[in-house]
C-alpha positions in Angstrom: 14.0 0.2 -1.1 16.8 -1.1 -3.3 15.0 -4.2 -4.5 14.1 -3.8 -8.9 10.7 -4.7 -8.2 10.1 -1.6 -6.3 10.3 0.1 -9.7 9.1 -1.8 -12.3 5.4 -2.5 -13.4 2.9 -0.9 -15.7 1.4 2.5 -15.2 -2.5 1.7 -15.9 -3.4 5.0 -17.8 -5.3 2.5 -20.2 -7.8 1.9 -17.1 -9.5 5.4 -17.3 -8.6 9.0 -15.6 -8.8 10.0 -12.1 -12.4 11.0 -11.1 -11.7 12.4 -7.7 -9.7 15.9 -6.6 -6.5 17.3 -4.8 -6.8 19.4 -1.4 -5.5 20.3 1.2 -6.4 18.2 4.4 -4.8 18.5 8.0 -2.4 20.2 6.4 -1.5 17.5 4.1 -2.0 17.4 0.2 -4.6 14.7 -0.5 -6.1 13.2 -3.6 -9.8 12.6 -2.4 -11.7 9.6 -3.9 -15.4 10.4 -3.1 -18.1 7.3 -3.1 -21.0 7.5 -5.2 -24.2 9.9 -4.3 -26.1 6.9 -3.0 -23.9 6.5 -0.6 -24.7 6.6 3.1 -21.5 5.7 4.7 -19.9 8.5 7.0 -17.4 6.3 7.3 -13.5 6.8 5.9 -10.6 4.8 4.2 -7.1 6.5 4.5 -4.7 5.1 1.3 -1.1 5.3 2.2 0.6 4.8 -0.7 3.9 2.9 -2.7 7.0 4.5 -2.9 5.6 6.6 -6.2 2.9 8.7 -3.6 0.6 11.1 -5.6 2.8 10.7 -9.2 1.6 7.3 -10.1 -2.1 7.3 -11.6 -2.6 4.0 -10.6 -2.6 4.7 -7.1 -5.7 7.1 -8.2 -7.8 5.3 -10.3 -7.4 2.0 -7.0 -8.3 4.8 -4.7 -11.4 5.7 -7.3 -12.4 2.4 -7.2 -12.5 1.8 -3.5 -14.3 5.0 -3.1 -17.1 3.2 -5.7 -17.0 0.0 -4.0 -17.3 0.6 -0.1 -19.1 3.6 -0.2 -16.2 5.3 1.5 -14.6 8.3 0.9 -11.1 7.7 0.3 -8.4 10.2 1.4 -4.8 9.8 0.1 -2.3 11.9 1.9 1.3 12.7 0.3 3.0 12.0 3.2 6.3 10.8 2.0 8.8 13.2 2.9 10.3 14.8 -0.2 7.4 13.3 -2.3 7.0 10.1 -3.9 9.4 9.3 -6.5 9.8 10.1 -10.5 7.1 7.1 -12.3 9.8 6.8 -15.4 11.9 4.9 -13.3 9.3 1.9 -14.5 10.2 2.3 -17.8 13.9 2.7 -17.5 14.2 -0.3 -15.2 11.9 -2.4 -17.6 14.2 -1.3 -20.3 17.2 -2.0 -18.6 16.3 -5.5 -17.5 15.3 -6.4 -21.0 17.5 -9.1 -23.0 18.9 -7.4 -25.9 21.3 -9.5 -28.3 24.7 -8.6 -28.4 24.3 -7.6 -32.2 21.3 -5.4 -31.7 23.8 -2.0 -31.6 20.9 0.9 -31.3 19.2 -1.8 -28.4 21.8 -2.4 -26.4 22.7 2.0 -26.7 19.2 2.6 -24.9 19.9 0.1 -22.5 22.8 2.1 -22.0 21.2 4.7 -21.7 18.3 3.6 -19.3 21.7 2.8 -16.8 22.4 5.9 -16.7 18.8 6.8 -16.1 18.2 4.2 -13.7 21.2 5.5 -11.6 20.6 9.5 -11.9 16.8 8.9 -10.6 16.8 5.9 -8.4 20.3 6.3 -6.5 19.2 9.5 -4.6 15.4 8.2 -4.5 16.5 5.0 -2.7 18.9 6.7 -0.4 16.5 9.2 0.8 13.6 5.8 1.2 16.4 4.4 3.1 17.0 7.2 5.3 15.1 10.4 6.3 12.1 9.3 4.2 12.1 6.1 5.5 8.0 4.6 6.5 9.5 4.2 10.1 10.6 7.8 10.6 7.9 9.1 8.2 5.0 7.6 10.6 5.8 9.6 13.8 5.6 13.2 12.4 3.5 12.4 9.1 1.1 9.5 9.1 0.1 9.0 13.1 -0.8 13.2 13.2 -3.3 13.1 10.1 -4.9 9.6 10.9 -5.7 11.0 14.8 -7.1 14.4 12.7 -8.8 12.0 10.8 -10.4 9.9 13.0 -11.3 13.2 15.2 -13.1 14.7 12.9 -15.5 11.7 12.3 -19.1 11.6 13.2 -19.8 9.1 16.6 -21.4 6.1 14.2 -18.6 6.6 11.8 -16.0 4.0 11.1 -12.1 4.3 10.0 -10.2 2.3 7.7 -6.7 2.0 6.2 -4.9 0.3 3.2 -0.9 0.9 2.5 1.2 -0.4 -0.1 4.7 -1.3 -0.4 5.8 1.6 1.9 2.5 2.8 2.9 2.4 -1.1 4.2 4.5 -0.3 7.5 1.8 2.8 8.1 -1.3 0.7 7.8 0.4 -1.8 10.0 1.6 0.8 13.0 -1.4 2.4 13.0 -3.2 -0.9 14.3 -1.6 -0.9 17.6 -2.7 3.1 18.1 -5.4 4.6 20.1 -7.4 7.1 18.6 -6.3 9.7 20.6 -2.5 9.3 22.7 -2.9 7.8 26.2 -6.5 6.8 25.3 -8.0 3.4 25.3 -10.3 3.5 21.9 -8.5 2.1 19.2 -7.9 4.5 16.2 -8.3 1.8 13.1 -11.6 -0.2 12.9 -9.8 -2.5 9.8 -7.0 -2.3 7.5 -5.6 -3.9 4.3 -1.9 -4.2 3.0 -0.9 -5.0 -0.2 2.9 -6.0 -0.5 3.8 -4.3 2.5 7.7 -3.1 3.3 9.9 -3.0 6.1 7.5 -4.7 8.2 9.3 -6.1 11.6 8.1 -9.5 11.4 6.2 -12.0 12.5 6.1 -9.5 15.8 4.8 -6.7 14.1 2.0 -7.9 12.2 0.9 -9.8 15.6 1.0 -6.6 17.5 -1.4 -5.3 14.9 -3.5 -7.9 15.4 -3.7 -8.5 18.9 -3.4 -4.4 20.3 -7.1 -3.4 19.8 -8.3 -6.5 17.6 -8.3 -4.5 14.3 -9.1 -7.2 11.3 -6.2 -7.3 9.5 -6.0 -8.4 5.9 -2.4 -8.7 3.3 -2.2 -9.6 0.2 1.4 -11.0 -0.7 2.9 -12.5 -3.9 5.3 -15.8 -3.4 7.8 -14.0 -5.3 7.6 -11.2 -3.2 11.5 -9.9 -2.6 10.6 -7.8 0.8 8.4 -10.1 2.2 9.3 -14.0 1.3 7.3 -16.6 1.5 9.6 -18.1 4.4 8.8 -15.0 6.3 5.0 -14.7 5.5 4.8 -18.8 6.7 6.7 -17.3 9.9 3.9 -14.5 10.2 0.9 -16.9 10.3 2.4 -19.5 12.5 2.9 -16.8 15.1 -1.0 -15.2 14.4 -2.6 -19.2 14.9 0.0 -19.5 17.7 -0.8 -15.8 19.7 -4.5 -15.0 18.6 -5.9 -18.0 16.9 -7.0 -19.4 13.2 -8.1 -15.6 12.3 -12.2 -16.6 12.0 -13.4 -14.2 14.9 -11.9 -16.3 17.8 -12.0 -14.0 21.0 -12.7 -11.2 18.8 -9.5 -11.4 16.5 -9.8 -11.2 12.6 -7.2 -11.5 10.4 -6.0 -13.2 6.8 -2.4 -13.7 4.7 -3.3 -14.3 1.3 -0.4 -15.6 -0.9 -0.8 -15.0 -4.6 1.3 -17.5 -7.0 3.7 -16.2 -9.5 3.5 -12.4 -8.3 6.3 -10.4 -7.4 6.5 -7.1 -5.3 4.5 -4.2 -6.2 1.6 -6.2 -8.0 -1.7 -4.9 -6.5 -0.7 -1.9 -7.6 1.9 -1.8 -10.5 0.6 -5.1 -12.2 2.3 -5.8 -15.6 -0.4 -5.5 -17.8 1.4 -8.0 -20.9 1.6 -10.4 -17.4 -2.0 -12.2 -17.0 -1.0 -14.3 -14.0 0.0 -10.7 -12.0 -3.0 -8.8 -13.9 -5.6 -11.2 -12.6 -3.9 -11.4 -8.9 -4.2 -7.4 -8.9 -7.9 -8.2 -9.3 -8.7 -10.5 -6.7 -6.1 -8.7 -4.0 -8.7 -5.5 -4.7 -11.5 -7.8 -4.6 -9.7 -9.0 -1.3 -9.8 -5.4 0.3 -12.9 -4.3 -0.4 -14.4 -7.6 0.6 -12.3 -7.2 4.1 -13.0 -3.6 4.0 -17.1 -3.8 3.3 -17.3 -6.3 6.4 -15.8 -4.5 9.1 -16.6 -1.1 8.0 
Protein backbone atom coordinates (compact mmCIF):
# COMPACT_ATOMS: atom_id res chain seq x y z
CA UNK A 1 0.00 0.00 0.00
CA UNK A 2 2.99 2.15 -0.75
CA UNK A 3 1.98 3.27 -4.17
CA UNK A 4 1.13 7.64 -4.08
CA UNK A 5 -2.06 7.02 -5.67
CA UNK A 6 -3.31 5.14 -2.74
CA UNK A 7 -3.50 8.67 -1.14
CA UNK A 8 -4.16 11.16 -3.28
CA UNK A 9 -7.63 12.30 -4.80
CA UNK A 10 -10.40 14.69 -3.89
CA UNK A 11 -12.61 14.30 -0.90
CA UNK A 12 -16.24 15.01 -2.56
CA UNK A 13 -17.77 17.04 0.38
CA UNK A 14 -19.07 19.33 -2.55
CA UNK A 15 -21.39 16.31 -3.63
CA UNK A 16 -23.79 16.61 -0.54
CA UNK A 17 -23.81 14.99 3.14
CA UNK A 18 -24.25 11.49 4.17
CA UNK A 19 -28.04 10.51 4.36
CA UNK A 20 -27.67 7.15 5.93
CA UNK A 21 -26.50 6.10 9.83
CA UNK A 22 -23.81 4.37 11.97
CA UNK A 23 -24.64 0.98 14.01
CA UNK A 24 -23.55 -1.63 15.23
CA UNK A 25 -24.06 -4.85 13.07
CA UNK A 26 -22.60 -8.50 13.78
CA UNK A 27 -20.59 -6.83 15.95
CA UNK A 28 -19.04 -4.58 13.44
CA UNK A 29 -19.49 -0.69 13.12
CA UNK A 30 -21.37 -0.01 9.96
CA UNK A 31 -22.52 3.07 8.12
CA UNK A 32 -25.95 1.90 6.70
CA UNK A 33 -27.16 3.35 3.27
CA UNK A 34 -30.89 2.60 3.28
CA UNK A 35 -32.87 2.51 -0.36
CA UNK A 36 -35.68 4.70 -0.80
CA UNK A 37 -39.35 3.89 0.80
CA UNK A 38 -40.62 2.49 -2.57
CA UNK A 39 -38.39 0.12 -2.35
CA UNK A 40 -39.24 -3.62 -2.36
CA UNK A 41 -35.97 -5.25 -2.51
CA UNK A 42 -35.10 -7.52 0.58
CA UNK A 43 -32.17 -7.90 -0.94
CA UNK A 44 -28.42 -6.50 0.38
CA UNK A 45 -25.09 -4.89 -0.90
CA UNK A 46 -22.14 -5.18 1.49
CA UNK A 47 -19.36 -2.12 0.59
CA UNK A 48 -15.97 -2.98 1.58
CA UNK A 49 -14.16 -0.11 1.46
CA UNK A 50 -10.51 1.73 0.32
CA UNK A 51 -7.83 1.94 2.55
CA UNK A 52 -9.59 5.38 4.20
CA UNK A 53 -12.73 2.81 5.68
CA UNK A 54 -15.42 4.93 7.48
CA UNK A 55 -13.13 8.46 7.49
CA UNK A 56 -13.53 9.32 3.94
CA UNK A 57 -17.15 10.86 3.06
CA UNK A 58 -16.89 9.79 -0.25
CA UNK A 59 -17.08 6.31 0.52
CA UNK A 60 -20.66 7.44 2.13
CA UNK A 61 -22.23 9.54 -0.17
CA UNK A 62 -21.18 6.20 -3.16
CA UNK A 63 -22.77 3.97 -0.62
CA UNK A 64 -25.88 6.63 -0.45
CA UNK A 65 -26.14 6.41 -3.94
CA UNK A 66 -26.13 2.73 -4.43
CA UNK A 67 -28.68 2.48 -1.73
CA UNK A 68 -30.96 5.04 -4.21
CA UNK A 69 -30.16 3.25 -7.24
CA UNK A 70 -30.66 -0.59 -6.67
CA UNK A 71 -33.10 -0.44 -4.15
CA UNK A 72 -30.63 -2.11 -1.72
CA UNK A 73 -29.70 -1.51 1.48
CA UNK A 74 -26.21 -0.91 1.71
CA UNK A 75 -24.19 -1.99 4.74
CA UNK A 76 -20.55 -0.73 5.09
CA UNK A 77 -18.57 -2.55 7.79
CA UNK A 78 -15.20 -0.96 9.37
CA UNK A 79 -13.47 -3.91 9.07
CA UNK A 80 -9.91 -2.74 8.64
CA UNK A 81 -8.09 -3.70 11.54
CA UNK A 82 -6.93 -0.55 13.41
CA UNK A 83 -9.34 1.55 11.28
CA UNK A 84 -9.01 3.06 7.97
CA UNK A 85 -6.41 5.60 7.68
CA UNK A 86 -6.18 9.70 8.42
CA UNK A 87 -8.10 11.46 4.91
CA UNK A 88 -5.38 14.46 5.20
CA UNK A 89 -2.95 12.27 3.77
CA UNK A 90 -4.75 13.42 0.28
CA UNK A 91 -3.89 16.76 0.83
CA UNK A 92 -0.43 16.44 2.03
CA UNK A 93 0.50 14.08 -0.82
CA UNK A 94 -1.24 16.48 -3.35
CA UNK A 95 0.87 19.18 -1.81
CA UNK A 96 3.88 17.42 -1.85
CA UNK A 97 3.76 16.19 -5.39
CA UNK A 98 3.00 19.70 -6.57
CA UNK A 99 5.82 21.62 -8.75
CA UNK A 100 6.86 24.49 -6.89
CA UNK A 101 9.71 26.88 -8.37
CA UNK A 102 12.79 26.89 -6.74
CA UNK A 103 12.31 30.81 -5.98
CA UNK A 104 8.90 30.38 -4.52
CA UNK A 105 10.50 30.27 -0.60
CA UNK A 106 7.00 30.13 1.59
CA UNK A 107 5.97 27.14 -1.40
CA UNK A 108 8.53 25.11 -1.31
CA UNK A 109 8.45 25.52 3.09
CA UNK A 110 4.89 23.80 2.93
CA UNK A 111 6.11 21.34 0.71
CA UNK A 112 8.52 20.80 3.35
CA UNK A 113 6.29 20.61 5.56
CA UNK A 114 3.74 18.23 3.90
CA UNK A 115 7.20 15.62 3.87
CA UNK A 116 7.18 15.59 7.08
CA UNK A 117 3.39 15.06 7.18
CA UNK A 118 3.38 12.67 4.52
CA UNK A 119 5.99 10.51 6.56
CA UNK A 120 4.50 10.88 10.23
CA UNK A 121 0.89 9.63 8.83
CA UNK A 122 1.54 7.42 5.98
CA UNK A 123 4.83 5.43 7.19
CA UNK A 124 2.98 3.69 10.14
CA UNK A 125 -0.38 3.51 8.02
CA UNK A 126 1.36 1.68 5.17
CA UNK A 127 3.31 -0.65 7.38
CA UNK A 128 0.36 -1.73 9.36
CA UNK A 129 -1.74 -2.15 5.39
CA UNK A 130 1.34 -4.12 4.66
CA UNK A 131 1.22 -6.30 7.59
CA UNK A 132 -1.38 -7.24 10.31
CA UNK A 133 -4.02 -5.08 8.54
CA UNK A 134 -3.34 -6.41 5.37
CA UNK A 135 -6.98 -7.44 3.07
CA UNK A 136 -5.50 -11.11 3.08
CA UNK A 137 -5.25 -11.45 6.84
CA UNK A 138 -8.10 -9.07 7.43
CA UNK A 139 -10.67 -11.43 5.36
CA UNK A 140 -10.37 -14.64 7.59
CA UNK A 141 -11.34 -13.08 11.01
CA UNK A 142 -13.17 -9.77 9.72
CA UNK A 143 -14.88 -9.88 6.36
CA UNK A 144 -15.82 -13.79 5.68
CA UNK A 145 -17.61 -13.86 9.59
CA UNK A 146 -19.96 -10.68 8.87
CA UNK A 147 -20.74 -11.55 5.16
CA UNK A 148 -21.95 -15.37 6.41
CA UNK A 149 -24.04 -13.21 9.33
CA UNK A 150 -25.07 -11.34 6.61
CA UNK A 151 -26.18 -13.60 4.25
CA UNK A 152 -27.86 -15.73 7.28
CA UNK A 153 -29.91 -13.34 8.27
CA UNK A 154 -31.54 -12.81 4.85
CA UNK A 155 -35.11 -13.61 3.91
CA UNK A 156 -35.25 -17.05 1.41
CA UNK A 157 -36.10 -14.70 -1.89
CA UNK A 158 -33.45 -12.32 -0.86
CA UNK A 159 -30.34 -11.72 -2.79
CA UNK A 160 -26.61 -10.73 -1.65
CA UNK A 161 -24.24 -8.50 -3.20
CA UNK A 162 -20.71 -7.06 -2.81
CA UNK A 163 -18.59 -4.10 -4.07
CA UNK A 164 -14.78 -3.42 -2.59
CA UNK A 165 -12.37 -0.86 -3.51
CA UNK A 166 -8.83 -0.64 -3.53
CA UNK A 167 -8.34 -2.88 -0.46
CA UNK A 168 -11.87 -3.81 0.06
CA UNK A 169 -11.11 -5.20 -3.75
CA UNK A 170 -9.30 -8.47 -2.44
CA UNK A 171 -12.67 -9.05 -0.01
CA UNK A 172 -15.26 -8.71 -2.78
CA UNK A 173 -13.04 -10.95 -4.79
CA UNK A 174 -12.47 -13.96 -1.91
CA UNK A 175 -15.76 -13.86 -1.04
CA UNK A 176 -16.85 -15.19 -4.61
CA UNK A 177 -15.31 -18.54 -4.21
CA UNK A 178 -17.32 -18.94 -0.61
CA UNK A 179 -20.25 -20.92 0.40
CA UNK A 180 -22.73 -19.31 2.31
CA UNK A 181 -22.31 -21.26 5.12
CA UNK A 182 -18.56 -23.40 5.66
CA UNK A 183 -18.70 -26.96 4.11
CA UNK A 184 -21.92 -26.02 2.33
CA UNK A 185 -22.64 -26.06 -1.33
CA UNK A 186 -24.84 -22.61 -1.76
CA UNK A 187 -22.71 -19.99 -2.85
CA UNK A 188 -22.60 -16.95 -0.37
CA UNK A 189 -22.33 -13.95 -3.17
CA UNK A 190 -25.11 -13.75 -5.87
CA UNK A 191 -22.87 -10.69 -7.74
CA UNK A 192 -20.06 -8.40 -7.00
CA UNK A 193 -18.26 -5.27 -8.35
CA UNK A 194 -14.59 -4.07 -7.78
CA UNK A 195 -13.40 -0.83 -8.40
CA UNK A 196 -9.50 -0.67 -8.57
CA UNK A 197 -8.99 -3.62 -6.66
CA UNK A 198 -5.57 -4.41 -4.54
CA UNK A 199 -3.44 -7.28 -3.92
CA UNK A 200 -5.40 -9.33 -6.10
CA UNK A 201 -3.37 -12.80 -6.99
CA UNK A 202 -3.80 -12.71 -10.53
CA UNK A 203 -5.12 -13.82 -13.37
CA UNK A 204 -5.86 -17.03 -10.90
CA UNK A 205 -7.68 -15.23 -8.48
CA UNK A 206 -10.14 -13.32 -10.38
CA UNK A 207 -10.84 -16.78 -12.40
CA UNK A 208 -11.47 -18.66 -9.20
CA UNK A 209 -14.09 -15.97 -8.48
CA UNK A 210 -15.52 -16.47 -11.52
CA UNK A 211 -15.68 -19.98 -12.10
CA UNK A 212 -16.28 -21.35 -7.97
CA UNK A 213 -20.14 -20.79 -7.84
CA UNK A 214 -20.60 -18.62 -11.18
CA UNK A 215 -21.00 -15.24 -9.35
CA UNK A 216 -21.14 -12.34 -12.16
CA UNK A 217 -18.21 -10.57 -11.65
CA UNK A 218 -17.70 -7.01 -12.72
CA UNK A 219 -14.12 -4.46 -12.29
CA UNK A 220 -13.63 -1.37 -13.13
CA UNK A 221 -9.85 -0.58 -13.78
CA UNK A 222 -7.97 2.60 -14.97
CA UNK A 223 -4.90 1.99 -17.59
CA UNK A 224 -2.82 3.87 -15.35
CA UNK A 225 -3.63 1.91 -12.66
CA UNK A 226 -0.15 1.31 -10.41
CA UNK A 227 -1.55 -2.02 -8.55
CA UNK A 228 -3.24 -3.46 -11.29
CA UNK A 229 -1.52 -2.69 -14.85
CA UNK A 230 -2.86 -2.89 -17.82
CA UNK A 231 -0.35 -5.92 -18.75
CA UNK A 232 -1.86 -7.68 -15.87
CA UNK A 233 -5.55 -6.87 -16.47
CA UNK A 234 -4.87 -8.14 -20.40
CA UNK A 235 -3.42 -11.39 -18.55
CA UNK A 236 -6.74 -11.51 -16.41
CA UNK A 237 -9.22 -11.63 -19.39
CA UNK A 238 -7.19 -13.93 -21.55
CA UNK A 239 -7.36 -16.49 -18.79
CA UNK A 240 -11.51 -15.74 -18.11
CA UNK A 241 -12.19 -16.29 -22.36
CA UNK A 242 -9.60 -19.14 -21.93
CA UNK A 243 -11.22 -21.05 -18.56
CA UNK A 244 -15.04 -19.84 -18.58
CA UNK A 245 -15.70 -18.23 -21.85
CA UNK A 246 -16.33 -14.56 -23.55
CA UNK A 247 -18.29 -13.54 -20.08
CA UNK A 248 -22.02 -13.16 -22.02
CA UNK A 249 -23.75 -16.07 -19.91
CA UNK A 250 -21.91 -18.95 -21.50
CA UNK A 251 -22.53 -22.10 -19.23
CA UNK A 252 -23.85 -19.86 -16.74
CA UNK A 253 -20.67 -17.57 -16.26
CA UNK A 254 -20.88 -13.72 -16.21
CA UNK A 255 -18.31 -11.50 -15.96
CA UNK A 256 -16.68 -8.04 -17.38
CA UNK A 257 -12.96 -5.95 -17.16
CA UNK A 258 -13.65 -2.58 -18.02
CA UNK A 259 -10.52 -0.41 -18.66
CA UNK A 260 -11.02 3.28 -18.22
CA UNK A 261 -8.35 5.64 -20.22
CA UNK A 262 -6.23 8.11 -18.52
CA UNK A 263 -7.28 6.97 -14.78
CA UNK A 264 -5.04 6.12 -12.20
CA UNK A 265 -5.64 4.07 -8.95
CA UNK A 266 -8.24 5.12 -6.58
CA UNK A 267 -10.61 6.91 -9.21
CA UNK A 268 -14.06 5.46 -8.62
CA UNK A 269 -13.79 6.57 -5.47
CA UNK A 270 -11.19 9.49 -4.92
CA UNK A 271 -11.71 11.13 -8.41
CA UNK A 272 -9.87 14.50 -8.80
CA UNK A 273 -12.47 16.72 -9.18
CA UNK A 274 -10.10 19.68 -11.22
CA UNK A 275 -9.48 16.20 -13.46
CA UNK A 276 -12.64 15.80 -15.99
CA UNK A 277 -11.19 12.68 -17.82
CA UNK A 278 -11.05 10.77 -14.01
CA UNK A 279 -14.39 12.74 -12.86
CA UNK A 280 -16.37 11.46 -15.80
CA UNK A 281 -14.78 7.68 -15.54
CA UNK A 282 -15.94 7.86 -11.72
CA UNK A 283 -19.34 8.23 -13.33
CA UNK A 284 -19.63 5.56 -15.66
CA UNK A 285 -17.62 2.90 -13.29
CA UNK A 286 -20.84 3.73 -10.75
CA UNK A 287 -23.07 3.57 -13.64
CA UNK A 288 -21.09 0.20 -14.30
CA UNK A 289 -22.00 -1.31 -10.76
CA UNK A 290 -25.30 -0.45 -10.40
CA UNK A 291 -26.03 -1.59 -13.92
CA UNK A 292 -24.14 -5.04 -13.01
CA UNK A 293 -25.62 -4.86 -9.67
CA UNK A 294 -29.53 -4.09 -10.82
CA UNK A 295 -29.17 -7.29 -13.26
CA UNK A 296 -28.23 -9.95 -11.09
CA UNK A 297 -29.75 -8.80 -7.93
Amino acid sequence: MSCPDCFKGSVHSHAGEAKGKTETLYGKNCYVASPPSTSTSTSVIIYLTDAFGLNLINTKILADRFAAETGCKVLVPDVIPGGGGPVSLMGYTETLQTHVPLCDVFGQLRRISAAFAVAYYSVPFSLRILTWAAPQRAYPKNILPFARAVRADLPPDAKLGVVGFCWGGYGSTRLCTEPAVKGGSERLIDVQFCGHPYNLKTPDMVVDAVREFKVPFSMAIGDKDRFLSKGKVDKIEAALKQRVGSGKGDDDYNWEVEVYKGCKHGFVVRANVSNEVETAAAEDARAQAVAWLNKYL
